[in-house]
C-alpha positions in Angstrom: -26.0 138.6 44.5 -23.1 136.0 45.0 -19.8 136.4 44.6 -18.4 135.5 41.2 -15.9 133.1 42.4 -18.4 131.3 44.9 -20.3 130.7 42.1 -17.8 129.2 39.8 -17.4 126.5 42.8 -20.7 125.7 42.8 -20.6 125.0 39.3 -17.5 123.1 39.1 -18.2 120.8 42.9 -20.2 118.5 41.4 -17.7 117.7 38.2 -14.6 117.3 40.9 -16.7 115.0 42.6 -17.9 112.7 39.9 -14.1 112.6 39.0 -13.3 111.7 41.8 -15.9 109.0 42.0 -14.1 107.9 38.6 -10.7 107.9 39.7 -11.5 105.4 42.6 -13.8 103.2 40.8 -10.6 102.9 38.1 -8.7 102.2 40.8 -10.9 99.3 42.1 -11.7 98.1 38.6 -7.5 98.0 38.4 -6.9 96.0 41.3 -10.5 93.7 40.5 -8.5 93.5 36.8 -5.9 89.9 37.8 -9.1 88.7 39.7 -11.8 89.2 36.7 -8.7 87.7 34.2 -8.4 84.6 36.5 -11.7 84.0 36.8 -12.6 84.6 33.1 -9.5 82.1 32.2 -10.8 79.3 34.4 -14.4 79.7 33.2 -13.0 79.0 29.4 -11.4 75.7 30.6 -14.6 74.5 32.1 -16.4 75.4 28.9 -14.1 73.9 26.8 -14.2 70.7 28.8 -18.1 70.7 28.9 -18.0 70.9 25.2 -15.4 68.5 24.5 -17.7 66.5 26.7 -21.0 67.1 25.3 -19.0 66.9 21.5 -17.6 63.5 22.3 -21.2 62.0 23.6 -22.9 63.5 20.5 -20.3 62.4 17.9 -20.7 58.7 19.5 -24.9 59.0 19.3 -24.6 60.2 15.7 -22.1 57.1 15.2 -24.5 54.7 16.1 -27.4 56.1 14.2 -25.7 56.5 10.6 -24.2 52.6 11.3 -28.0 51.9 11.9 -29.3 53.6 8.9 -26.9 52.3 6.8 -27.5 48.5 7.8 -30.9 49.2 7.3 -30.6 50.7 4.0 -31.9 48.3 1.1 -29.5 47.3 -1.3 -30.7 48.7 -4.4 -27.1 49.5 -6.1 -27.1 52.9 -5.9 -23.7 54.6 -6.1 -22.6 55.9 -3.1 -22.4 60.2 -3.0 -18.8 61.2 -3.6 -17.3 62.5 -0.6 -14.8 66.0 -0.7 -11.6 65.7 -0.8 -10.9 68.3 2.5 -13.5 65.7 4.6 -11.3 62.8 3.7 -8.5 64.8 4.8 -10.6 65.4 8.0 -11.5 62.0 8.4 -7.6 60.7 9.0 -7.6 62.4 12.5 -9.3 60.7 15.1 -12.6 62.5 15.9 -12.4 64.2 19.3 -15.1 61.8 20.7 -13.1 58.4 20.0 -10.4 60.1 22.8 -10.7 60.1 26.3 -11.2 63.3 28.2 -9.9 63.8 31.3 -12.0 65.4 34.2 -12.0 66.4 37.9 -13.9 63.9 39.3 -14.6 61.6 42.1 -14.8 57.8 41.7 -18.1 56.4 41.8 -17.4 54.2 45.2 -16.4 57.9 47.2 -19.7 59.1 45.4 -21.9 56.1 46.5 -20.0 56.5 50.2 -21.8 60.0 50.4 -25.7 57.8 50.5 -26.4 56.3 53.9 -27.9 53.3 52.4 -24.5 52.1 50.7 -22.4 53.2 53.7 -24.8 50.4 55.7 -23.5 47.6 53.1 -19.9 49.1 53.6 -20.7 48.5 57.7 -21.7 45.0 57.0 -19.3 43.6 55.2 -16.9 45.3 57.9 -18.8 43.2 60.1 -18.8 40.3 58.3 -14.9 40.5 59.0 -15.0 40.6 62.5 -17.5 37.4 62.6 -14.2 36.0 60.7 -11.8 37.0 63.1 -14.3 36.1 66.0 -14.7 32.6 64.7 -11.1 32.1 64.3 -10.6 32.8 68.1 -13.2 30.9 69.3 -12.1 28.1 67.1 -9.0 28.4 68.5 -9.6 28.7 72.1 -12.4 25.9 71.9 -10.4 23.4 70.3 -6.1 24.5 71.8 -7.2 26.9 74.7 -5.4 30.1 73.6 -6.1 33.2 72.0 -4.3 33.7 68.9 -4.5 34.7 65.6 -3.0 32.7 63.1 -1.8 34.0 60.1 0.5 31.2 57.9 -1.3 31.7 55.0 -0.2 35.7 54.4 3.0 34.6 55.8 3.3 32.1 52.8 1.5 33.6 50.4 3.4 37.0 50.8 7.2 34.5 51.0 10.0 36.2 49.4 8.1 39.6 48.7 12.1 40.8 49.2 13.5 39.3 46.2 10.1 40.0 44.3 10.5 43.8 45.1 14.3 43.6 44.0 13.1 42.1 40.5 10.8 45.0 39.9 13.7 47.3 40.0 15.1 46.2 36.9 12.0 46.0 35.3 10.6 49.9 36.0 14.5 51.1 34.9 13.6 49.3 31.5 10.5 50.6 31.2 11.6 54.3 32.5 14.7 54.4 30.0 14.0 52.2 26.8 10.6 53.3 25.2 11.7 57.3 26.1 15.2 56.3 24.1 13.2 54.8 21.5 10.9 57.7 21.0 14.3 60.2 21.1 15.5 58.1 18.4 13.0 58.6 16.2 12.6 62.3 16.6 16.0 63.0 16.0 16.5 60.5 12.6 15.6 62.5 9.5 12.8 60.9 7.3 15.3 60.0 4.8 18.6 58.3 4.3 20.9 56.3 6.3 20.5 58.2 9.4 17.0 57.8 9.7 16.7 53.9 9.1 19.7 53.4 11.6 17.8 55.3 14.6 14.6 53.9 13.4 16.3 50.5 13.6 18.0 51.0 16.4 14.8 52.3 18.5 13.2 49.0 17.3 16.1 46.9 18.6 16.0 48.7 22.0 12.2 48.3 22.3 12.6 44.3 21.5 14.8 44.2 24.6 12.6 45.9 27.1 10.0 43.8 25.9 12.5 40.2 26.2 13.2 41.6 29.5 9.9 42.7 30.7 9.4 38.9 29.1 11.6 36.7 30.9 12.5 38.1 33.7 9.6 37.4 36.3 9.2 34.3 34.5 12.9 33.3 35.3 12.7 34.5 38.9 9.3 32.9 39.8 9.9 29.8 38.4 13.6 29.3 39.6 12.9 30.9 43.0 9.6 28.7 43.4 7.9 32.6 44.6 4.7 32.2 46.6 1.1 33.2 45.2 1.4 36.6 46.4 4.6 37.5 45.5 4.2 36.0 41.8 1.0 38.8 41.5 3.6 41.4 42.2 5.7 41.0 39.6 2.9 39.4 37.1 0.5 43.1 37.6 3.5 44.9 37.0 4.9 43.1 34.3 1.3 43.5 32.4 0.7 46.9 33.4 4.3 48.4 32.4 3.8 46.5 29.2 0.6 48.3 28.9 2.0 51.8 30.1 5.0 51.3 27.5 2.5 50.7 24.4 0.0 53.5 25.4 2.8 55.9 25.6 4.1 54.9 22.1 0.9 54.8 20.7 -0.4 57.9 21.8 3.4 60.4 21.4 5.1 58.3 18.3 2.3 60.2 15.8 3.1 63.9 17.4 7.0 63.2 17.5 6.6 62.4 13.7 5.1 65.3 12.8 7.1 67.6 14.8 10.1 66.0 13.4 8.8 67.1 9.7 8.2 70.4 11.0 4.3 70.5 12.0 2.7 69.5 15.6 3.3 69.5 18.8 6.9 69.4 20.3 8.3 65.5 21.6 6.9 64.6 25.1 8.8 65.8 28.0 10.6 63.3 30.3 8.7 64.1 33.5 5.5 63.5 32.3 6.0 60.4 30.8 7.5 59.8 34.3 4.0 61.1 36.0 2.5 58.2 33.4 4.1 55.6 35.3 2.7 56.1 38.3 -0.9 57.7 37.8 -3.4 55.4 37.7 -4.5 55.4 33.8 -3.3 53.3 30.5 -4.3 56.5 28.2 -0.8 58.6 27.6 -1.2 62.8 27.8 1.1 65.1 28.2 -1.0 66.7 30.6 -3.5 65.8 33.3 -6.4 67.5 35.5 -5.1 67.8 39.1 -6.5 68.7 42.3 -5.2 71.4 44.2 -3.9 69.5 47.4 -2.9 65.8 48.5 -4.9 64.6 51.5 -2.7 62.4 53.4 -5.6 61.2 55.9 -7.4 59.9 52.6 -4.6 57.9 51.0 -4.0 56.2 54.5 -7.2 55.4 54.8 -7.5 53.4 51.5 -4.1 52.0 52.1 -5.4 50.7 55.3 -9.2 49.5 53.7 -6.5 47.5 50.7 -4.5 45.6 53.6 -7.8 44.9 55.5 -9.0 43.4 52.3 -5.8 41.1 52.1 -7.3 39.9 55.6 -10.7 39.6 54.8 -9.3 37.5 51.7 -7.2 35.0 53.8 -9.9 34.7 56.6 -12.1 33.8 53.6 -9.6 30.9 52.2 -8.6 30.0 55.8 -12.1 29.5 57.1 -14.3 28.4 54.1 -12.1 26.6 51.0 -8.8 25.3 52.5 -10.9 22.6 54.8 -12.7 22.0 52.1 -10.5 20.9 49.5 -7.1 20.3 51.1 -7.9 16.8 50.9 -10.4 16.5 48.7 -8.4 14.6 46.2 -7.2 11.9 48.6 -11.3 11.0 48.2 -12.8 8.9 45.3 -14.3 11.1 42.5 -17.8 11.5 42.7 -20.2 13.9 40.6 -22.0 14.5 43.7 -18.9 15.5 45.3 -17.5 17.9 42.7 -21.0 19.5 42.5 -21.1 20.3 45.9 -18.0 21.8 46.2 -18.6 24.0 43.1 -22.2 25.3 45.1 -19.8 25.3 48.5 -17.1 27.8 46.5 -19.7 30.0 44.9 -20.0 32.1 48.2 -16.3 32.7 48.9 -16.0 33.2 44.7 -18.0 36.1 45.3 -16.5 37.2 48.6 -13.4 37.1 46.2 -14.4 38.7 43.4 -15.8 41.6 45.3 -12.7 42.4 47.6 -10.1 42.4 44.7 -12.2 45.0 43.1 -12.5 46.8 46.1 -9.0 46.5 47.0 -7.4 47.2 43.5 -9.8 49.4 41.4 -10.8 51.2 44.2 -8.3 51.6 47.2 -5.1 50.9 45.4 -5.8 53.4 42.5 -7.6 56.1 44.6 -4.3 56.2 47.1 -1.6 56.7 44.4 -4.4 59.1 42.6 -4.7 61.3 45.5 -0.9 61.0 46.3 -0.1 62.2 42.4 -3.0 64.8 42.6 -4.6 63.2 39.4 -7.8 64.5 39.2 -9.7 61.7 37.1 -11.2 58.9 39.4 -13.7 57.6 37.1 -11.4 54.3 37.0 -13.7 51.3 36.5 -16.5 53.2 34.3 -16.7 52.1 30.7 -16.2 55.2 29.0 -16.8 55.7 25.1 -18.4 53.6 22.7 -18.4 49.8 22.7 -17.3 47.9 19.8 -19.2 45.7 17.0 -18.6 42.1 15.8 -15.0 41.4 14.8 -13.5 44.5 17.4 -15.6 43.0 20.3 -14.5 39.5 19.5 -11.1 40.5 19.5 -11.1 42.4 22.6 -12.8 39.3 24.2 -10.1 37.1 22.7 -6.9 39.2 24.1 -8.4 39.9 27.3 -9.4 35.9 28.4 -6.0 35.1 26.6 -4.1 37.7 29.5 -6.2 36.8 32.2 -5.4 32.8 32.0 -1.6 33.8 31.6 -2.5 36.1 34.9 -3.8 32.8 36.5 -1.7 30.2 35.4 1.5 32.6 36.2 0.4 33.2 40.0 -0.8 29.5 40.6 2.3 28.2 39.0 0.1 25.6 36.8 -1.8 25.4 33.3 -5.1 25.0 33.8 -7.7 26.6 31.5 -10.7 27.1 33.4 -10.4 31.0 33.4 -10.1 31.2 29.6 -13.1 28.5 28.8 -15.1 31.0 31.5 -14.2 34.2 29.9 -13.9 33.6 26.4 -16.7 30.6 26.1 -19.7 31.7 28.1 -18.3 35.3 29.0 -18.3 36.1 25.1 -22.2 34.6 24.9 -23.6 36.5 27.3 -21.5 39.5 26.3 -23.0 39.3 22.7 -26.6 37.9 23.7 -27.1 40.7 26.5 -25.3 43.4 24.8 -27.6 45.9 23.2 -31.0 44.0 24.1 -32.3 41.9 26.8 -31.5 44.6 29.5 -34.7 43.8 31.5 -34.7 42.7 35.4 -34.8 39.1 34.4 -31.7 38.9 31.9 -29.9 41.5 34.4 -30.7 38.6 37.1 -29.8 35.6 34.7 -26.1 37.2 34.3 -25.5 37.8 37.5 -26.4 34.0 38.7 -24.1 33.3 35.3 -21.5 35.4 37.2 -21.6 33.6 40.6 -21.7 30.1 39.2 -18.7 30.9 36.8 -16.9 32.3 40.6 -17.6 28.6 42.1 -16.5 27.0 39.3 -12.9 29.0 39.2 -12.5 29.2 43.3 -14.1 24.6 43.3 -11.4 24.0 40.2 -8.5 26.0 40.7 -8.1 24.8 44.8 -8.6 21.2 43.7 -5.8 21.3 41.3 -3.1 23.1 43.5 -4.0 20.7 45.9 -3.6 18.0 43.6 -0.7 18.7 42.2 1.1 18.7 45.7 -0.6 15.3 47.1 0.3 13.7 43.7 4.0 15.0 42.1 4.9 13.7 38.5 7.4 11.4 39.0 8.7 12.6 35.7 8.5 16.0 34.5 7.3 16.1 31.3 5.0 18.9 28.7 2.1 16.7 29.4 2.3 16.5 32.5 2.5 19.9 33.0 -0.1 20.5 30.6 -2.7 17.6 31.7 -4.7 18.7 34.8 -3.6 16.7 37.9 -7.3 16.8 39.7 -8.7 14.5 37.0 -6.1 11.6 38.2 -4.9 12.5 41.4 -7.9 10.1 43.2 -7.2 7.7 45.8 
């Protein structure tokens, strides 16, 4: 028989042991507790951005089917169900899906770059630029004996960047101080009474200034400095794109401030991040952004260094294949034949063109100051949301040639409408022909050819007239003159 207390031991060994097993698994489950938390936290902000996604793409489909059902609803004058009073209510808010979202994500170049097929096209046009530079010192070597790379037409294109870079000074400060002011204004003047109308007046009178001076200013300095190509689309992309940046900002925080001045809503924006707005590469205003955890230096010099490279290819391009062309094309007799063939002779470069500036702007450009701000949202050139009917689409078509011939006409220093007949004329055609239907291989062919042609026709037009107008001065400066183009006279 065993001893009484040997037995008790027995008895009680296994229960000290299973406590013990609990104390250390409590201990691990404590120090797994900030993990499991972290982990848990970040799992909820990826589900809510999947279903804001997911809401947003379903809110758009439904959309489009109850606009379809109803234009395809006979007319049989039947009154219309009464709607609640709480969905009208509702209905005043714009519906999550009409709002951009904001994701991680890569642009759609950097996710091409990843296939080996599209890093082959990326290797020939790379290639294509050293046939350029090749050419050019052959050229040179066959025809002056040296080797040497001539480059007078960045150096003049890119005159007076100095005084260019000065001007933009003034025009960020405005930007930076006035629509913030404005906004502070507003939040702090009551709804009512004397106090409120003088700081909503005086916000208005501020914003009017910014805008004179966002206005005049590059105008003044380009045209009484006589600024070079280049340096008059430095101060022409900012001047558009802080006027953009300044409205998107009041459009998207003067509702909140409104509200939270009456008591409700979110609290006035804060100072940095309308400060972050500036400079991230976006038009849509949020307090907050998505950003990636690090910057990678190596990346943003690398597209800073595939941007100037595009500058090269660009002048190599005008050097090589339009400036022999047309420099003195209008000391020739006009000819149809003539003007044709030069149109068919500038559809190549046009599209040279029209590739590189989107390469070097939308991609390279944006991607370096994205990666540099840690703004997480690449998806920069991918129409996102739904597209607008009728009336909205005309609009949009209306505004955007309207900009893009001040653009042009700004940077060559001369009025000359081709851009807006292009864009607004047969862009708006196709744009409302191909729209919704005719998305077959043939049509998809048909607007690309459209697309081409329209390049020849801007790059043919747009070198004849600058080249005009310096063969041929007005002896006279007069509005028609400045208004009439010079190529249709300017014949010898």
């Amino acid at each position: 028989m065993e001893p009484r207390g040997r037995h008790l031991r027995k008895r009680d060994g296994p229960k000290g042991e299973q406590e013990e097993r609990r104390s250390g698994e409590g201990n691990a489950e404590m120090h797994r507790a900030p993990d499991l938390v972290q982990w848990s936290q970040h799992m909820e902000a990826v589900k809510t951005q999947l279903l804001e996604q997911a809401q947003g793409q379903l809110t758009e489909l439904l959309d489009r089917v109850i606009w379809e059902a109803v234009q395809s609803y006979p007319q049989q004058g039947r009154p219309l169900p009464s709607t609640p009073v709480d969905s009208l209510s509702r209905t005043r808010e714009p519906p999550l899906g009409k709002r951009k979202v904001f994701i991680i994500r890569k642009s759609l170049l950097d996710e091409l770059m990843e296939v080996q097929h599209f890093r082959t096209i990326y290797h020939m046009f790379i290639a294509g630029l050293c046939v350029f530079i090749i050419s050019t010192l052959a050229i040179d070597f066959i025809d002056e004996g040296r080797l040497v790379l001539e480059f007078d037409l960045l150096i003049f294109s890119f005159g007076q960047l100095p005084l260019a870079l000065v001007t933009w000074v003034p025009m960020f400060l405005s930007t930076l101080l006035v629509p913030y002011q404005a906004l502070r204004l507003w939040a702090r003047a009551g709804p009512r009474g004397a106090a409120g109308a003088l700081g909503a007046g005086l916000g208005c009178l501020l914003l009017a200034a910014h805008t004179a001076v966002l206005c005049a200013l590059p105008l003044h300095v380009a045209v009484a400095h006589q600024l070079p190509p280049a340096s008059r689309c430095v101060l022409v992309f900012e001047q558009v794109r802080l006027l953009m940046k300044s409205y998107s900002f009041l459009r998207e925080a003067v509702p909140g401030t409104l509200r939270a001045r009456g008591g409700e809503g979110p609290r006035a924006p804060s100072f940095s991040s309308y400060l972050y707005f500036l400079f991230c590469p976006t038009l849509i205003y949020r307090e907050t952004y998505p950003r990636t955890p690090s910057v990678r230096w190596n990346y943003v010099a690398k597209n800073f260094a595939q941007a100037l490279g595009c500058v090269l290819y660009a002048c190599f391009i005008l050097g090589r294949l339009c400036v022999p062309v047309f420099a003195n094309m209008s000391r020739e007799p006009f000819s149809t034949r003539a003007l044709v063939l030069s149109i068919l002779h500038a559809t190549l470069p046009g599209i040279f063109m029209l590739l590189l500036i989107f390469f070097a702007f939308l991609h390279c450009w944006l991607n370096a100051f994205a990666e540099m701000l840690r703004f997480g949202d690449r998806m920069f050139y991918r129409l996102l949301g739904g597209r607008a009917r009728g009336a909205a689409m005309l609009g949009v078509f209306l505004v955007s040639a309207v900009v893009h011939e001040y653009i042009f006409c700004f940077v060559l220093g001369f009025f000359y409408p081709v851009m807006l007949m292009l864009f607004l004329v047969f862009g708006g055609l196709l744009n409302f022909t191909m729209h919704d239907q005719h998305t077959g291989p043939a049509w998809n062919v048909l607007m690309w050819t459209f697309l081409f042609l329209g390049q020849g026709i801007q790059v043919s037009l747009y070198c004849q007239e600058w080249y005009a107008r310096r063969h041929c001065p007005l002896p006279q400066t007069t509005f028609w003159g400045l208004v009439t183009p010079r190529s249709w006279s300017c014949h010898t």
